[in-house]
C-alpha positions as CSV (number, residue, x, y, z in Angstrom):
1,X,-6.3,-134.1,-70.8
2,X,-6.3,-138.0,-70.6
3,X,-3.7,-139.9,-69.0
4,X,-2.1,-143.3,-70.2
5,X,-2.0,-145.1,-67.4
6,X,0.3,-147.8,-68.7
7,X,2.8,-145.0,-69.1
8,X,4.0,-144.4,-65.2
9,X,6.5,-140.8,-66.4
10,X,2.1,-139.6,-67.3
11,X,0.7,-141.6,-64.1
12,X,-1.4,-139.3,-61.6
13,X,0.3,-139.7,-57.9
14,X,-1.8,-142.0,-56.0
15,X,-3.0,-139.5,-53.1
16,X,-4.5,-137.1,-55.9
17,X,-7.6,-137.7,-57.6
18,X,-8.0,-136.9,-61.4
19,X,-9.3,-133.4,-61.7
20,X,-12.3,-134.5,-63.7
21,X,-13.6,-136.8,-60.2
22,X,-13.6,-133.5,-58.5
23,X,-15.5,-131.6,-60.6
24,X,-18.3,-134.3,-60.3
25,X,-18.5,-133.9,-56.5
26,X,-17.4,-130.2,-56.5
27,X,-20.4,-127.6,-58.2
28,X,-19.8,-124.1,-57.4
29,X,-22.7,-121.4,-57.6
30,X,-23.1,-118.8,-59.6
31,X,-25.3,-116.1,-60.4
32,X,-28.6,-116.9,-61.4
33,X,-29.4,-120.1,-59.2
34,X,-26.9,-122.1,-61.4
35,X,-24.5,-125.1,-60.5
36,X,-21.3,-125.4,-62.4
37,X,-21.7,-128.5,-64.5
38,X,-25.7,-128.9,-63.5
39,X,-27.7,-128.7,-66.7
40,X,-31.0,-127.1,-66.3
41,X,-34.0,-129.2,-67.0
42,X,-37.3,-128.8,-67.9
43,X,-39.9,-129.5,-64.3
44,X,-41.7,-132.2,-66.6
45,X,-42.7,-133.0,-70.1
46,X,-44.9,-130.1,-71.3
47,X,-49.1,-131.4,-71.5
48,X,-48.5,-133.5,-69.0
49,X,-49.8,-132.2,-65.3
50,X,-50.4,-128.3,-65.1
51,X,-47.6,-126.0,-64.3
52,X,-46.1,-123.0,-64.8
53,X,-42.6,-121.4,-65.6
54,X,-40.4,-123.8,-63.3
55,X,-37.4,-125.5,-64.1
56,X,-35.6,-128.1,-62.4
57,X,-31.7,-128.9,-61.5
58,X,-30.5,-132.2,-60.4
59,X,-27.6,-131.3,-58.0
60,X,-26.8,-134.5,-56.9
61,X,-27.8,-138.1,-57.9
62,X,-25.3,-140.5,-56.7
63,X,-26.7,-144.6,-56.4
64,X,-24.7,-144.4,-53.5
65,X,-26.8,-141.6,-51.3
66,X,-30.1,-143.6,-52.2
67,X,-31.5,-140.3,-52.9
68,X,-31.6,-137.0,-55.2
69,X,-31.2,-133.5,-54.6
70,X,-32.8,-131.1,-56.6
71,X,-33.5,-127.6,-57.2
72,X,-36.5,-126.2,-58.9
73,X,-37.3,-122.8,-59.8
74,X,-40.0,-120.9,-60.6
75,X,-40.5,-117.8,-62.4
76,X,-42.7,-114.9,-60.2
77,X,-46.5,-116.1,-60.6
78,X,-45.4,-120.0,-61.2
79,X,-46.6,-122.6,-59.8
80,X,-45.6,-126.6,-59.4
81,X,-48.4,-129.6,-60.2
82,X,-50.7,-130.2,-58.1
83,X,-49.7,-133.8,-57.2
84,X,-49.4,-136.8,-54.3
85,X,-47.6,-140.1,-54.2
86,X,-46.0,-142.9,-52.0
87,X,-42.5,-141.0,-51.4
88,X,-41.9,-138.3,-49.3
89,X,-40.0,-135.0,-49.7
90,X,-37.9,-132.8,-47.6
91,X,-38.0,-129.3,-49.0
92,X,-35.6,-125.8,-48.1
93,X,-37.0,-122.7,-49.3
94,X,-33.7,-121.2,-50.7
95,X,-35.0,-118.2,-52.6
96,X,-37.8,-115.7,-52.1
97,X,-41.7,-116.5,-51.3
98,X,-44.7,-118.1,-52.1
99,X,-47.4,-120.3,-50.7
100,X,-47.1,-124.1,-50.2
101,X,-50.7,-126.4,-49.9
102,X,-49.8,-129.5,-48.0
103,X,-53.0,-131.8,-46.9
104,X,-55.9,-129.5,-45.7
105,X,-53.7,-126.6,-45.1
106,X,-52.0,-123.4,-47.1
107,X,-48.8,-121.5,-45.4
108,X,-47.1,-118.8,-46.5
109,X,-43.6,-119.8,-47.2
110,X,-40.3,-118.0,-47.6
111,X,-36.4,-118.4,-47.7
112,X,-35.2,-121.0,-45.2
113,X,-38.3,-122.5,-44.4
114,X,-38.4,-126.1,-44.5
115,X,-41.4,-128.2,-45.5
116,X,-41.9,-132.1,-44.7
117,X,-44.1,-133.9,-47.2
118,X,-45.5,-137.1,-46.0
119,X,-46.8,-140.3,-48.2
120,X,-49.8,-139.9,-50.2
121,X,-50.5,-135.7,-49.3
122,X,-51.4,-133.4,-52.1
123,X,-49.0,-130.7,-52.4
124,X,-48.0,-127.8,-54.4
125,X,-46.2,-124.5,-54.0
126,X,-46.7,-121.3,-55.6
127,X,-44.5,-118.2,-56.2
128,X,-45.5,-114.8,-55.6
129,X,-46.1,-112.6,-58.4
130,X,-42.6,-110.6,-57.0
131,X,-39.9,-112.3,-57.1
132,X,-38.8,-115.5,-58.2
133,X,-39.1,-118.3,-55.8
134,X,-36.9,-121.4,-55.5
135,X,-36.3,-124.5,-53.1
136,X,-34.2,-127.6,-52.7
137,X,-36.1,-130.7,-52.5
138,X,-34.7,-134.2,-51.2
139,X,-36.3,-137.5,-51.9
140,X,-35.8,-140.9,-53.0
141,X,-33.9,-142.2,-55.9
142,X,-36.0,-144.9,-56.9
143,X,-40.0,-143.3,-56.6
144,X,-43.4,-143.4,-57.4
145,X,-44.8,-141.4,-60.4
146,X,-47.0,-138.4,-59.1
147,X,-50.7,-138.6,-59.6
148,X,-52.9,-136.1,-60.5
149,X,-56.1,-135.3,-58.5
150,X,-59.0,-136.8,-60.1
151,X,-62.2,-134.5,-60.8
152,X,-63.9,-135.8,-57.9
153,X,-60.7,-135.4,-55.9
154,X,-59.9,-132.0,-56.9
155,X,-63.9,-131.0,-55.7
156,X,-63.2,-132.0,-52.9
157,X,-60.1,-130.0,-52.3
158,X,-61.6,-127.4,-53.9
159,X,-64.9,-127.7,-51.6
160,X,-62.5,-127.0,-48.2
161,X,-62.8,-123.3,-47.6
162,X,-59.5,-123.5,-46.4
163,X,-58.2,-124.8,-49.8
164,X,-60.6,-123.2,-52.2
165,X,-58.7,-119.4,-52.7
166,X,-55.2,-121.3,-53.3
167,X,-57.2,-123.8,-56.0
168,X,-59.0,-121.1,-57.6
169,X,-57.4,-121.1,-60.9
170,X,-57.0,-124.5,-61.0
171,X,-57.2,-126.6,-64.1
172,X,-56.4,-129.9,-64.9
């Protein structure tokens, strides 16, 4: 319903706020991992970084928080790209498990964990072949593109032992 504002008889009172304002800042969940009036969105353009069965949702985006928070989900056995760049993240496991590689190291990760992940660190996270596995993930509005590990770079990784079962299956 649109209101003429010229027309005061039509006028909203001034200590409520038009109905469509607070569905913006209002997203209730539903079933499914959903957001009322959040689209879900492809993780990236397909062919460009490896990845499997995720999607993304952009839950909030305002200029005014200087930052965006996301959810992305992935289907059991899905993984994220293997990726570092100048921004950080702050990640909450919301929904089941997986395994996260941050730097030199590989953790197990489940619901309510949170993960920091600094500048410059190569990170991914994996779901388990069980369930499906989602998280929240905070960073900042304006950001670097991702890059991919070179061959040389991804040897490397791969030539840690500690690294080396996680990047297995790798391919770039």
């Amino acid at each position: 319903m649109s209101v003429d504002l010229k027309d005061k008889s039509k006028a909203v009172p001034a200590r409520a706020t038009p109905a469509r304002d607070d569905d913006a800042r209002f997203r209730a969940f539903a079933d499914g991992f959903e957001w009322s009036g959040v689209e879900r969105l492809p993780y990236k353009e397909e062919g460009s970084a490896p990845f499997k069965s995720i999607s993304r949702q952009i839950l909030f985006a305002d200029p005014k928080l200087h930052c965006e928070l996301r959810y992305f989900e992935m289907a059991p056995g899905g993984y994220s790209t293997l990726e570092r760049h100048e921004h950080v993240h702050a990640v909450m496991i919301l929904r089941g498990r997986g395994e996260c590689l941050l730097g030199n190291s590989v953790r197990a990760v489940k619901t309510n964990d949170l993960i920091s992940i600094p500048s410059m660190t190569w990170h991914q996270f994996k779901a388990s072949a069980g369930e499906p596995f989602g998280f929240l993930c905070m960073v900042n509005a304006e950001r670097d593109k991702p890059q991919l590990p070179s061959a040389d770079e991804l040897a490397s990784l791969k030539a840690d032992p500690r690294l080396a079962a996680f990047l297995a299956n790798y391919r770039s």
